[in-house]
VEXPA-647139 format. One record per residue (C-alpha): x, y, z; residue number from 1. Coordinates in steps of 0.05 Angstrom, whole numbers. Layout:
residues N
      c1      c2      c3   nr
       X       Y       Z  NUM
...
END
This chain:
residues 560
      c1      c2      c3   nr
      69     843    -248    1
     102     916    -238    2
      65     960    -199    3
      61    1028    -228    4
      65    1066    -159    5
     144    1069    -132    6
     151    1027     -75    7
     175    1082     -36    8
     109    1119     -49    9
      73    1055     -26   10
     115    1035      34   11
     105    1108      65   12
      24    1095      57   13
      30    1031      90   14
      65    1057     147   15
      14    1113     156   16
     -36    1058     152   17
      -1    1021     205   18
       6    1081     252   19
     -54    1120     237   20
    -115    1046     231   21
     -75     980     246   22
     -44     998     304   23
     -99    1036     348   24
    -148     984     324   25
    -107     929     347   26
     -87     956     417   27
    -165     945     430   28
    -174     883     380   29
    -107     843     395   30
     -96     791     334   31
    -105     722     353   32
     -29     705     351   33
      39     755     348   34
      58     700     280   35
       8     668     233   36
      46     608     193   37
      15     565     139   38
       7     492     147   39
      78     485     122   40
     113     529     170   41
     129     600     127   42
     106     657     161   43
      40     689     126   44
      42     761     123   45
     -14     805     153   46
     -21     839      85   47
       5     834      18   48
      19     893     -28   49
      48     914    -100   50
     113     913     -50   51
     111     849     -38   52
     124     819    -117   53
     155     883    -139   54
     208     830    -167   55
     160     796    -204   56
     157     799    -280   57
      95     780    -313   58
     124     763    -381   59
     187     724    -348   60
     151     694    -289   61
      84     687    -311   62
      59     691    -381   63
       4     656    -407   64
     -31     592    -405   65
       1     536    -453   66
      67     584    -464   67
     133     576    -414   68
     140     576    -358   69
      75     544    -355   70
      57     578    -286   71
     -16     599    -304   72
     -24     524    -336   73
       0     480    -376   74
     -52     490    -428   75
     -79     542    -465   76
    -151     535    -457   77
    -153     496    -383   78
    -218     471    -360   79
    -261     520    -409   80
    -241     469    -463   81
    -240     401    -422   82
    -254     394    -343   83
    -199     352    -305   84
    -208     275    -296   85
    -244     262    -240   86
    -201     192    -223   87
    -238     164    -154   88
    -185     102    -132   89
    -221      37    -124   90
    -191     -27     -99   91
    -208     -87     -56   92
    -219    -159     -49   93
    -221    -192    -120   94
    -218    -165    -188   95
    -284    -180    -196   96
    -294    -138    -126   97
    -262     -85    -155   98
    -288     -79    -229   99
    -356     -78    -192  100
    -334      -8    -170  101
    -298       7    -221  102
    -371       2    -269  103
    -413      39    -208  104
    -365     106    -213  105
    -361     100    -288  106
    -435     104    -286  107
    -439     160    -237  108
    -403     202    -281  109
    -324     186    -265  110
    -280     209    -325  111
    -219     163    -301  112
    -196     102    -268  113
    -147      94    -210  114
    -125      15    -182  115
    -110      10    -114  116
     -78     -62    -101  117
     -67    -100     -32  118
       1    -103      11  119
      17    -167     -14  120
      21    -139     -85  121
      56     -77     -68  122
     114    -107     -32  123
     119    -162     -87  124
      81    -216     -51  125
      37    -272     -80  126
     -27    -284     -39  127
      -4    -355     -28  128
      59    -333       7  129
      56    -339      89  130
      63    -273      92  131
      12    -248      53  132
     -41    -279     104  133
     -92    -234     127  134
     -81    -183      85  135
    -101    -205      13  136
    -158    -154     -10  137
    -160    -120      52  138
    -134     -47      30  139
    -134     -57     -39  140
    -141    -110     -91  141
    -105    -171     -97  142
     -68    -185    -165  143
     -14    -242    -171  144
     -28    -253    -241  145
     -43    -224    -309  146
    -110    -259    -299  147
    -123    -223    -246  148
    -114    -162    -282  149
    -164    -187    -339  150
    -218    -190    -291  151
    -199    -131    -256  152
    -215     -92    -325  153
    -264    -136    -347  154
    -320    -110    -401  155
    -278     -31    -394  156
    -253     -13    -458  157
    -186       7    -443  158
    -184      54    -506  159
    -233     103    -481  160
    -222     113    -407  161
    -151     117    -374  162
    -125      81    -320  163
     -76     105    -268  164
     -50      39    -226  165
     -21      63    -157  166
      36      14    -155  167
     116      29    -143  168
     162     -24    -128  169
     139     -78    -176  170
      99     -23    -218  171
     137     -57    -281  172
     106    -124    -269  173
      40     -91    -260  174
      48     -44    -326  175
      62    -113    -364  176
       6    -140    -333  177
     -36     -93    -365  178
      -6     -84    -436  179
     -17    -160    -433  180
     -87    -155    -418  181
     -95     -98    -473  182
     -68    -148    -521  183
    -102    -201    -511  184
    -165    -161    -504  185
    -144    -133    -577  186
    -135     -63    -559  187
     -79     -19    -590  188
     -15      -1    -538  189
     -14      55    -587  190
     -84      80    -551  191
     -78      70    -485  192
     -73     131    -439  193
     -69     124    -364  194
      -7     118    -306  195
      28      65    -270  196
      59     106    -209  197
     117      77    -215  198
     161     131    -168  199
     206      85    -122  200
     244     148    -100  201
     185     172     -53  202
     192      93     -29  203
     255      97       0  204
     240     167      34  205
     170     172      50  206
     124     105      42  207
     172      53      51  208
     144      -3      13  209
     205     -20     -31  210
     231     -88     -61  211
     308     -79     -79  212
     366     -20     -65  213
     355      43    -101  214
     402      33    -149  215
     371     -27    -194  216
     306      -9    -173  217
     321      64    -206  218
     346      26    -264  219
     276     -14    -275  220
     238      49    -265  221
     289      83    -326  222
     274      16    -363  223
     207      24    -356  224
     205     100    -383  225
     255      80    -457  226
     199      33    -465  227
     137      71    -466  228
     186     121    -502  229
     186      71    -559  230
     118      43    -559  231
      73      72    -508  232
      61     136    -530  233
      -3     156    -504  234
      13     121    -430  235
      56     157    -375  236
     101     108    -347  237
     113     151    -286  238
      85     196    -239  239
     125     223    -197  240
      97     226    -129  241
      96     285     -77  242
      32     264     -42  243
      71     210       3  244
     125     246      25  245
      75     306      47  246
      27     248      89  247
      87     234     119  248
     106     302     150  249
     141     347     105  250
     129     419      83  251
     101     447      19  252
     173     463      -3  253
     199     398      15  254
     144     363     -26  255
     146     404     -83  256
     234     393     -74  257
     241     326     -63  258
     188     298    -112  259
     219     349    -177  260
     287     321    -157  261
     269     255    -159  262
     247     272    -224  263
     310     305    -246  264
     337     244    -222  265
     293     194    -269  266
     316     247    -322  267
     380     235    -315  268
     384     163    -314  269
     342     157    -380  270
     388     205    -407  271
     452     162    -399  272
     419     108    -443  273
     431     164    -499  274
     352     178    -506  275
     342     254    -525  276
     301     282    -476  277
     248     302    -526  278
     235     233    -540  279
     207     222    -473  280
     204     277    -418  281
     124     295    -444  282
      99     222    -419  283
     135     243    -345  284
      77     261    -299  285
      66     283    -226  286
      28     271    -170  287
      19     321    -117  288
     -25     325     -43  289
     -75     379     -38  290
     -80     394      41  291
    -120     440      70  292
     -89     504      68  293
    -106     546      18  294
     -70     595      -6  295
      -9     555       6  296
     -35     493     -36  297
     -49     537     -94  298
      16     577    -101  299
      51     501     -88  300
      28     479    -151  301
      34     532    -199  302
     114     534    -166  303
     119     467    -184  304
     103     488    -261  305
     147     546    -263  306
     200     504    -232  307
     195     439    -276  308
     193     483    -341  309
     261     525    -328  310
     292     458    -298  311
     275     421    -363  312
     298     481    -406  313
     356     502    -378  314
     387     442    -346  315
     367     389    -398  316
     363     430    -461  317
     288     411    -477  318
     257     443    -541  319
     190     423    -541  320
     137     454    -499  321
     110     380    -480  322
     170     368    -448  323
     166     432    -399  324
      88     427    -376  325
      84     396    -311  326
      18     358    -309  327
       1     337    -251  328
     -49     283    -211  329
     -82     307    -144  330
    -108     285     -81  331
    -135     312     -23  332
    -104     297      39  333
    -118     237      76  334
     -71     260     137  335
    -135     320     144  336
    -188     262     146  337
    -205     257     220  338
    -245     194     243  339
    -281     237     296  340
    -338     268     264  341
    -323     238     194  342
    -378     275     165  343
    -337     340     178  344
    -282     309     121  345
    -333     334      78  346
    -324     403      84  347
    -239     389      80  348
    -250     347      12  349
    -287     404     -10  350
    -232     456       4  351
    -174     414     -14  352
    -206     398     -86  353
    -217     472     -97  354
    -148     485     -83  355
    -127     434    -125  356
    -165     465    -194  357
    -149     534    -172  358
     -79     511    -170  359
     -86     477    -244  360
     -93     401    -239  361
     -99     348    -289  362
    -141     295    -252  363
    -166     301    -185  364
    -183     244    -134  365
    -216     266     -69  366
    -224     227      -8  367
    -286     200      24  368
    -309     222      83  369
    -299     155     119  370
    -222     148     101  371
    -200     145     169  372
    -238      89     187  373
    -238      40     128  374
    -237      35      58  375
    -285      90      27  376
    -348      59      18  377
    -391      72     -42  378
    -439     125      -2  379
    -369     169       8  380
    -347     152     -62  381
    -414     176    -100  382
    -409     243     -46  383
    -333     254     -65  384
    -346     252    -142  385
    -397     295    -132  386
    -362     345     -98  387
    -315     350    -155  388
    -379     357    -194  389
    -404     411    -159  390
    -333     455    -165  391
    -342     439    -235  392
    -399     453    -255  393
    -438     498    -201  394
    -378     542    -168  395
    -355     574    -236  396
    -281     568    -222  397
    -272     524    -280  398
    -298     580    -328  399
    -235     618    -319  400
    -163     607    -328  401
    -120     611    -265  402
    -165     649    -220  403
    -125     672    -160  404
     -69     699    -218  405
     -55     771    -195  406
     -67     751    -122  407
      -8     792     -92  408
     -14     746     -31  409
     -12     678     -83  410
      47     708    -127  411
      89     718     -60  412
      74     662     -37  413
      85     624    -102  414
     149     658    -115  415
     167     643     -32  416
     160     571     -50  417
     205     567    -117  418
     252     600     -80  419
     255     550     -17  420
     252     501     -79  421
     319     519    -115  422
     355     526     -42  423
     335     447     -28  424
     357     433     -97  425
     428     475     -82  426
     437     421     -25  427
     417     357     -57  428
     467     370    -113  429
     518     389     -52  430
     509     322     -27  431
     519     282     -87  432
     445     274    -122  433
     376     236    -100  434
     406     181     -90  435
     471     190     -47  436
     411     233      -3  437
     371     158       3  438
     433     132      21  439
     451     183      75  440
     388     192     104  441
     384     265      83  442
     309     266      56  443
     279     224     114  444
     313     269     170  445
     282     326     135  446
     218     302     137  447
     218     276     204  448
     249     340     228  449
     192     380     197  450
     138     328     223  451
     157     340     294  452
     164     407     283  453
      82     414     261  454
      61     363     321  455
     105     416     368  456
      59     479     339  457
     -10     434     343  458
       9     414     419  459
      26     489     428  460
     -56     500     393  461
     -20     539     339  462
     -61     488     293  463
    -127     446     305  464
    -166     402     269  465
    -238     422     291  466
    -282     367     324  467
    -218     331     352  468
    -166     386     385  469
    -220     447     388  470
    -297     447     388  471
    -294     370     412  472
    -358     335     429  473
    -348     271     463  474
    -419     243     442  475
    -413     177     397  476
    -399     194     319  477
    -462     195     283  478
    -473     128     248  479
    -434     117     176  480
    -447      59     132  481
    -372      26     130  482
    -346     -13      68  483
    -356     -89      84  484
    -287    -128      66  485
    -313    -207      51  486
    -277    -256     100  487
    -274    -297      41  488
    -231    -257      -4  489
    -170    -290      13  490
    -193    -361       3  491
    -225    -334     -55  492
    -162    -305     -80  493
    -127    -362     -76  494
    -171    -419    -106  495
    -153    -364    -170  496
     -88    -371    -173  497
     -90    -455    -160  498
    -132    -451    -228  499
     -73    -412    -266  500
     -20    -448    -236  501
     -53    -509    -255  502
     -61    -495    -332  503
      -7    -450    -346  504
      59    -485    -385  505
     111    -492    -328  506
     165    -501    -378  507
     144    -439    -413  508
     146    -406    -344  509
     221    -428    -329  510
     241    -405    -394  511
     220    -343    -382  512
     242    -328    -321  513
     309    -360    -336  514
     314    -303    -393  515
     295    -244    -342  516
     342    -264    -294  517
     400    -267    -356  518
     374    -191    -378  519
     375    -167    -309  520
     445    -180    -311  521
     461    -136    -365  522
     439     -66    -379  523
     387     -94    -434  524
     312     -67    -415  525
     280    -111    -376  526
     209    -102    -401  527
     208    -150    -459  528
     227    -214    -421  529
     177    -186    -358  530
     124    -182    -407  531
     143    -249    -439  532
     140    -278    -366  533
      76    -247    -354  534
      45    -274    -424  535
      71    -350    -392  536
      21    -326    -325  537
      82    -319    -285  538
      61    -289    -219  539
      83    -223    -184  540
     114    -263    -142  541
     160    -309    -178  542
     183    -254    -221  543
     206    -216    -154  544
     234    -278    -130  545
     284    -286    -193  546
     315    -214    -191  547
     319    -216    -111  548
     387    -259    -120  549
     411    -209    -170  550
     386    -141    -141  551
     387    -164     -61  552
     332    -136     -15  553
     342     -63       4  554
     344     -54      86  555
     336      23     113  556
     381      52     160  557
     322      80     209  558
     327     151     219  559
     289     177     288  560
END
């Protein structure tokens, strides 16, 4: 965008605007603060002009919907063609618990699945393992088997609606799980659409829920992507995840940073196997917070477009378009969610999922109001699917593509972000790459350094979350209808898996986890034998248990 007044012309009006209005006014209306920051610490101006993106150049940094460098979207019609999938997550007790859910939001209008599973599945646990007591079902649901799974999807058609499965370190067991279930359910791999998260990156710097060292468990995760290369091609077999590392503290930039590099990084390994990166960069997918400011939230993710595309182009030599568009999954933030006043998260959903369409998403979760207490419950479920309703069919910012475009306050601050972008990417290529930064530390430190830096400004009241730090009222929370976890679900849960241990063919079994643990020792893909160990009803658990001796356990250095 070039303004067609000289900036020197401008500049001397804003000064006589300063001297002559702003100032006079203000001597008798002081602002509320000498520096207004946005959530992620970079200084918000008091007013944005044509000055402020002379540099920008529409054609170069903009351009148009479905054409590089993708910043207005990364299609050409948007939402006026299609709206985004509306993906509410659903996940506890049973798979029968769970594809309860799963039919009630399908019939209340959700476009999308999303599969939350318990701890004892995320860290690679079976629920019959000592350590999985008292937590099987509880904050998600319990899967140790591909039966399980087949319950868990049980009369969905898995050709029609997508399914994203919020899973990391043993995400490849999980993704077998499931093309097992399609084929035995007699659906086509060739049809299925959906995302197994799959980013162990963000593991090892922001979540912490990790199974082996970075190094094989980046190799699995590049295992995982040749294969959907080759026969998934409808499925993303990654999604590479921002929204972790920003619950955990960081800024906007550091999100947006950390989460493209550990894509560049995921890149680059698939690369080595000798894969063009046309043949599988368009299933790579992203998955980004949307918190509650803003302005900020917006220009975040049409940076991250911008960004992706020239990284893709210039540093990997990508020709088609497919493999520049950044398409992104979005949440709202579940760090906002206060459990005083829940009712109040309401009003932040609402907010955060605006931002998140302004901004260009491709699916959009948003929390229920009761979040910080429990599981959502279905009340807060139906209410956050219809807010994303309402933005899409009532508020009219769907109609139009890339609204806040032109903004000079959202193109500064978008091109304020790519900038703080490409300096964090300067430094992790200093250091070595993503994964000498695990190894050192550099990414946590980071984060924790920005973390404290946002607690300092809210003990300072430079930020406040209204009904808790400002505007509290002390009387008891209005009554909310919780979600109700059974007492039984682990003893349920476990008479399962007795049944599939008991009819499964343990020599089968041994076979094939005898010929996973000989695969993992080579460089060979490690999909076919998992999914041939899955097909025996190997659990989660035993196939964790043969690559531990191979892979070891990964132990963090703590960073404080």
């Amino acid at each position: 965008m070039k303004t067609q007044e000289r900036p020197s012309a401008l500049g001397e009006a804003k000064e006589r605007w300063e001297q002559q209005t702003l100032f006079p006014f203000a001597r008798r209306r002081p602002e509320r603060r000498e520096i207004f920051l946005t959530h992620g610490g970079e200084i918000l101006e008091r007013l944005y002009t044509p000055e402020d993106v002379r540099e920008l150049d529409y054609a170069r940094d903009l351009g148009f919907p479905g054409e590089f460098p993708y910043t207005r979207g990364p299609y050409p019609t948007m939402y006026r063609a299609q709206t985004w999938t509306m993906r509410q997550i659903a996940g506890f007790g049973t798979g029968d618990d769970t594809n309860r859910r799963f039919r009630y939001l399908i019939a209340q209008g959700q476009t999308g699945l999303s599969t939350d599973f318990d701890m004892p599945t995320l860290m690679g646990y079976d629920s019959d393992d000592e350590r999985s007591e008292g937590e099987v079902g509880r904050e998600g649901v319990a899967v140790d088997t591909v039966d399980d799974m087949l319950t868990l999807y049980e009369g969905i058609d898995l050709e029609k609606i997508s399914v994203s499965m919020t899973i990391n370190a043993p995400a490849w067991i999980l993704l077998a799980m499931y093309l097992v279930v399609a084929e035995e359910r007699g659906f086509d791999w060739k049809n299925l659409s959906g995302t197994a998260q799959n980013d162990i990156v963000k593991e090892f710097i922001s979540q912490k829920e990790w199974i082996f060292p970075p190094r094989p468990s980046i190799r699995i995760v590049r295992d995982t992507i040749a294969y959907a290369a080759e026969h998934l091609p409808r499925y993303n077999p990654v999604n590479v995840s921002g929204y972790h590392t920003r619950e955990a503290g960081s800024t906007a930039i550091q999100e947006v940073a950390f989460t493209l590099a550990a894509g560049i990084a995921y890149v680059e390994e698939v690369t080595r196997l000798g894969l063009d990166v046309d043949a599988f960069a368009p299933r790579l997918s992203f998955y980004f917070v949307s918190q509650i400011d803003f302005l900020e939230e917006v220009a975040k993710f049409r940076a991250a477009r911008r960004i992706w595309a020239r990284v893709m182009k210039e540093r990997f030599g990508a020709k088609k378009p497919e493999s520049m568009r950044l398409r992104f999954h979005c949440q709202t933030a579940g760090a906002s969610c206060t459990a005083r006043e829940p009712l109040n998260n309401i009003a932040r959903t609402a907010i955060e999922g605006l931002a998140a369409v302004c901004g260009g998403a491709q699916s959009l979760h948003t929390n229920g109001y009761d979040e910080a207490l429990q599981i959502p419950s279905e009340p807060a479920m139906k209410i956050a699917l219809r807010t994303q309703q309402i933005i899409a069919e009532e508020s009219g910012v769907a109609n139009t593509i890339d609204p806040l475009a032109g903004s000079y306050a959202i193109e500064a601050l978008t091109a304020e972000i790519e900038k703080g972008v490409l300096r964090y990417f300067e430094e992790i290529d200093r250091r070595g790459g993503v994964v000498r930064c695990v190894d050192e530390n550099y990414f946590q430190s980071e984060i924790a350094d920005a973390a404290f830096a946002f607690q300092k400004r809210m003990e300072r009241g430079e930020f406040h979350f209204v009904g808790v730090s400002k505007y509290r009222d002390d009387s008891p929370n209005p009554h909310v209808e919780l979600q109700h976890i059974d007492p039984s679900v682990g003893d349920r849960q476990l008479a399962r898996l007795r049944v599939t241990k008991a009819r499964r063919d343990g020599a089968r079994v041994e076979r094939a986890l005898a010929e996973l643990a000989r695969v993992a020792e080579t460089d060979e893909n490690v999909m076919p034998a998992t999914l041939e160990a899955v097909r025996a009803r190997a659990t989660e658990g035993e196939i964790v248990r043969t690559l531990v001796p191979l892979f070891g356990r990964y132990v963090e250095t703590p960073v404080f």
